[in-house]
C-alpha positions as CSV (number, residue, x, y, z in Angstrom):
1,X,15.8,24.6,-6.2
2,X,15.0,21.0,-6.0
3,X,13.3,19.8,-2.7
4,X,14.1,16.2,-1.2
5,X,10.4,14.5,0.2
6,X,11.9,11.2,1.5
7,X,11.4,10.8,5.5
8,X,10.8,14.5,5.6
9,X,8.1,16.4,7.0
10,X,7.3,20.3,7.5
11,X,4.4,21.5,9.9
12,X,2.4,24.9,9.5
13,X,0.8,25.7,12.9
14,X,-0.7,29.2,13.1
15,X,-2.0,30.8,16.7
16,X,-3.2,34.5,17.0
17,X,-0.5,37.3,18.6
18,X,-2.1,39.6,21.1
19,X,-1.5,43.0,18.8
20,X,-4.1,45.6,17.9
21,X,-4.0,45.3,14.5
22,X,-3.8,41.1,15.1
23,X,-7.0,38.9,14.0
24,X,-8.3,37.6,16.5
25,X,-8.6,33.8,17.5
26,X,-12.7,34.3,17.7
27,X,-12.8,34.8,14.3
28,X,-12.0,32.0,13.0
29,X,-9.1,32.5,10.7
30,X,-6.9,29.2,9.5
31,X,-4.6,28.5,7.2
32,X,-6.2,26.6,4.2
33,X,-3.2,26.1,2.1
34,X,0.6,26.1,3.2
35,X,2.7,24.9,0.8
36,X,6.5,25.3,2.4
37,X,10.0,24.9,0.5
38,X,12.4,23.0,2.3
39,X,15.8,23.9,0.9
40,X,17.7,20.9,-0.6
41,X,20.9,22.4,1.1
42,X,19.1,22.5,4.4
43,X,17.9,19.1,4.6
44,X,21.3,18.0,3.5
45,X,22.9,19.8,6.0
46,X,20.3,18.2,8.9
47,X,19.1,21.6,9.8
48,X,16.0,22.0,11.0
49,X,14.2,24.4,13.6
50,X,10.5,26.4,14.4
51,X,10.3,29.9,12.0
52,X,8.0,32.7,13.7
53,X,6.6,34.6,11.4
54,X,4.6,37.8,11.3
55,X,1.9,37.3,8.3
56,X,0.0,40.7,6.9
57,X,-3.0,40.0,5.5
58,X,-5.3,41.8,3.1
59,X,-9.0,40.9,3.1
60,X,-8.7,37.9,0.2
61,X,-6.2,36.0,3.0
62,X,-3.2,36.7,0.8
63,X,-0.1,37.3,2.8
64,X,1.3,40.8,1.8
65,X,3.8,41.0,4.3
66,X,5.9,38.8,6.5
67,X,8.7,39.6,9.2
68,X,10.6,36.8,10.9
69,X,9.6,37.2,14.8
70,X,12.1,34.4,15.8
71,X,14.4,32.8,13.8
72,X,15.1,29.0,13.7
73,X,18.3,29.5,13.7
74,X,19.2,28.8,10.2
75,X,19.3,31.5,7.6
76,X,17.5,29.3,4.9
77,X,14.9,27.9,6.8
78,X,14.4,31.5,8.1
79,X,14.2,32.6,4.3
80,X,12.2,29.5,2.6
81,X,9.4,30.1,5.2
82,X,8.8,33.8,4.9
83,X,9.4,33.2,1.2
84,X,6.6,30.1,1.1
85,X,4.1,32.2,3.5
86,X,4.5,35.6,1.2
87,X,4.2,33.5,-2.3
88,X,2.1,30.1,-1.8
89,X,0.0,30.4,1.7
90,X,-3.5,30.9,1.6
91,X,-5.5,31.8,4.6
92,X,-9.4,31.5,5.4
93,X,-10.1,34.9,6.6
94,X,-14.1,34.8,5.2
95,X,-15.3,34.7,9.3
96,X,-13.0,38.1,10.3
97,X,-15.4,41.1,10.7
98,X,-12.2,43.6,11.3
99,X,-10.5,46.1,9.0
100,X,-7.8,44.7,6.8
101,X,-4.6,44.9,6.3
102,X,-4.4,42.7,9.7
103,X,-1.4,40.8,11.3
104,X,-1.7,37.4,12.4
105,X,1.3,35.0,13.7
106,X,2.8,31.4,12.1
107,X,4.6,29.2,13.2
108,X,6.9,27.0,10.5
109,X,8.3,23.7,11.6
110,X,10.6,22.2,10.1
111,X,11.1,18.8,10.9
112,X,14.6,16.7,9.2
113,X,14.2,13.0,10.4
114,X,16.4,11.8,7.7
115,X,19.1,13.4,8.2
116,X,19.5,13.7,11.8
């Protein structure tokens, strides 16, 4: 899938969910690498929106799991950021003293200002 880079942008914010199993805030956690597809067809189409996502991660900061929280409101974004979370993200998870698998919350923005 080819990806379009002119006058576009794409945001990865993470903040901490208040679950159990969640990482908490105090430990530190970021995300150190967040590469994030932009489908061609979605820039084309001027779609763009916030994806929640529900990130599982094992004790290496690899995401092996992710659940869409709150859609964006387009099916492809939805898809390309759980997709991009579960393949390219890395997280920093080195200053978490709690048992892993743990859940921790994302937020992928995408942002379309050239075809608005």
């Amino acid at each position: 899938m080819n990806m379009l880079t002119t006058g576009l942008a794409i945001l990865a914010a993470t903040t901490a969910i208040p679950l159990t199993t969640a990482i908490s805030a105090s430990c530190g956690m970021r995300v150190v690498h967040s590469d994030t597809d932009f489908p061609e067809r979605s820039q084309l189409r001027g779609q763009k929106g916030t994806v929640l996502i529900n990130v599982t991660l094992d004790a290496d900061g690899r995401a092996t799991g992710a659940d869409v929280e709150r859609s964006s409101g387009h099916l492809l974004l939805d898809l390309a950021a759980k997709r991009s979370v579960l393949e390219k993200w890395q997280f920093d998870v080195s200053h978490c003293s709690h048992t892993f698998p743990a859940t921790h919350q994302v937020a992928v923005e995408y942002r379309n200002e050239e075809y608005e």
